[in-house]
C-alpha positions as CSV (number, residue, x, y, z in Angstrom):
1,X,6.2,15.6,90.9
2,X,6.3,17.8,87.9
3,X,7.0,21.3,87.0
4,X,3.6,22.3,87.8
5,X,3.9,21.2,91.5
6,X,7.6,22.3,92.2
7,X,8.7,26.0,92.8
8,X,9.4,28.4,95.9
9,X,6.9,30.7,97.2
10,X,4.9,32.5,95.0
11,X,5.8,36.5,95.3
12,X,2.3,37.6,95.7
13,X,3.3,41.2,95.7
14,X,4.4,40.3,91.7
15,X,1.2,38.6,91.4
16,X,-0.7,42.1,90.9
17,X,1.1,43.5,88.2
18,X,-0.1,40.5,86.1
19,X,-2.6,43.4,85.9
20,X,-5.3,40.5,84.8
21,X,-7.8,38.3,86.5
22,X,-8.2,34.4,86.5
23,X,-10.8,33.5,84.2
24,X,-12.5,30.0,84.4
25,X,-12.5,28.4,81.6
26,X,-15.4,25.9,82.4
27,X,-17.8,28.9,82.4
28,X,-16.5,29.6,79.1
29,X,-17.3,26.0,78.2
30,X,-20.5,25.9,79.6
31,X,-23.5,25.0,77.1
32,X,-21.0,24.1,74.4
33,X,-20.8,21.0,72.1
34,X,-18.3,18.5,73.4
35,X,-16.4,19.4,69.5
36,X,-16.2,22.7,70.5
37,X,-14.9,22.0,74.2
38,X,-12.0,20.1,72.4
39,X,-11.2,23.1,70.6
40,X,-11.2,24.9,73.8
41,X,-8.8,22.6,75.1
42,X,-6.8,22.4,72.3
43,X,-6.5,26.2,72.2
44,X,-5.1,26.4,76.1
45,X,-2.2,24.0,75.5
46,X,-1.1,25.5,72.2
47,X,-0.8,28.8,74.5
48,X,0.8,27.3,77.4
49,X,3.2,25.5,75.4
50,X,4.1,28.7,73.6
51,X,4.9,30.0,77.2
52,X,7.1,27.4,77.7
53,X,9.2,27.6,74.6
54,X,10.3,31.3,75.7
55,X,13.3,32.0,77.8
56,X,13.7,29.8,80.8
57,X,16.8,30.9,81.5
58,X,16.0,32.3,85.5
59,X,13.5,29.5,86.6
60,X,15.2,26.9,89.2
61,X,13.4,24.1,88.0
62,X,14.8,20.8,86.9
63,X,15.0,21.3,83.2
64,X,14.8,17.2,82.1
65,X,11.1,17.7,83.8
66,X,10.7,20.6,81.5
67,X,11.0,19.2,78.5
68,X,9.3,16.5,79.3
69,X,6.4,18.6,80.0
70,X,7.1,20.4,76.9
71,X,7.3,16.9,74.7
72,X,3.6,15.9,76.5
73,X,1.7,19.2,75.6
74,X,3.6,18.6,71.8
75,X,1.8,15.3,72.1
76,X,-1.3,16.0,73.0
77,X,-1.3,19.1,70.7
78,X,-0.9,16.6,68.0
79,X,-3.5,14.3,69.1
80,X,-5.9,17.2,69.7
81,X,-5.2,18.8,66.4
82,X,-6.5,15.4,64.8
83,X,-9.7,16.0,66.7
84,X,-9.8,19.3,65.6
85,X,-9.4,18.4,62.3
86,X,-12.2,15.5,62.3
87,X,-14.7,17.0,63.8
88,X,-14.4,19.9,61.3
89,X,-14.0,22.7,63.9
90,X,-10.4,24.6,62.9
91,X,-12.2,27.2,61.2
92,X,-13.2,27.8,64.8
93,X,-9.6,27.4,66.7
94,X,-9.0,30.8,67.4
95,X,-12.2,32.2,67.6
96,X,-12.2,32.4,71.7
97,X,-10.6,36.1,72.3
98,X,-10.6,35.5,75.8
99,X,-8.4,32.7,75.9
100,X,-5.8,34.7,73.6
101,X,-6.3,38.0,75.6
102,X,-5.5,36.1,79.1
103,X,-2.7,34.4,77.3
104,X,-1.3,37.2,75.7
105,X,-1.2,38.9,78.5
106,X,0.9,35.9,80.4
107,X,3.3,36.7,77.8
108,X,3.6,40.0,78.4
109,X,4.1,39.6,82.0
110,X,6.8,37.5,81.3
111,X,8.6,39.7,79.0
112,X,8.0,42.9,81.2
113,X,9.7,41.4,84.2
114,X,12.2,40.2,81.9
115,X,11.5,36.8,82.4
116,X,12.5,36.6,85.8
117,X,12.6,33.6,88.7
118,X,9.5,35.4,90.3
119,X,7.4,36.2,86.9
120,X,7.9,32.3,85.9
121,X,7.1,30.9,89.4
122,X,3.9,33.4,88.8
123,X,3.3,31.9,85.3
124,X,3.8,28.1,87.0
125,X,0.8,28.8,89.1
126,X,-1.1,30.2,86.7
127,X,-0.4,27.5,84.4
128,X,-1.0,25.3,87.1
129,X,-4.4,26.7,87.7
130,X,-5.4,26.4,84.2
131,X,-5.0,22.8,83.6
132,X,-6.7,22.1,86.6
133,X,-9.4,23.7,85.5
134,X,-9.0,21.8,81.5
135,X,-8.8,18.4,83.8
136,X,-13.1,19.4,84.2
137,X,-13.9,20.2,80.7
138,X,-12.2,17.0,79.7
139,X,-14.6,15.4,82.1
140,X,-17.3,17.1,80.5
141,X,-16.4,15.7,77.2
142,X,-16.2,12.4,78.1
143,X,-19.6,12.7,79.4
144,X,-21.0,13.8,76.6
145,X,-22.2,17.4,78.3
């Protein structure tokens, strides 16, 4: 069990004043160069780890699993940014305004609610959600599509 799959119920009446949409990020993957998929993926986990670095003071969550989430995205952040690197793509590492817009507005959420038990628990699914979805486009670059 990780921090991903713990956490109460989600207050869905909070949910709308995330006041944004899910997006699916395989769509936005879709006809892209697997170099250019990494990128993608590299992009997500530098957001959600910034997410994770702000203040978890109100989530109930054990904080040992956390961090340990938090040293795994540093990780593979480090190992993606080597691919990044190689395959000559960080010119390109922000150029996806959708990913920053949807993140940036996870921030804000967070911040506007004050960072509160029910915005975080909000944020865990949504996080949640996300890296389900990255678990396909990782498929899709070991495939070679």
């Amino acid at each position: 069990m990780n921090v991903f799959s713990q956490g109460g119920r989600l207050p869905w009446r909070e949910r709308s004043a995330l006041k944004t949409k899910p997006f699916i990020m395989v769509k936005l993957s879709e006809g892209l160069q697997a170099q250019d998929r990494i990128q993608i993926l590299h992009q997500i986990l530098r957001h959600i780890n910034k997410i994770y670095s702000m203040n978890l003071g109100s989530v109930t969550w054990a904080r040992s699993k956390v961090e340990n989430v938090r040293l795994l995205l540093e990780r593979q952040l480090r190992e993606l940014e080597e691919c990044v690197m190689r395959s000559g793509t960080e010119g390109r590492r922000s150029r996806n305004a959708t990913i920053q817009k949807y993140f940036r507005k996870l921030r804000k959420f967070l911040k506007q609610k004050h960072f509160s038990h029910c915005s975080w628990e909000i944020i865990r699914a949504e996080t949640r959600a996300r890296l389900q979805q990255l678990f396909v486009i990782i498929a899709q670059v070991s495939r070679g599509n």
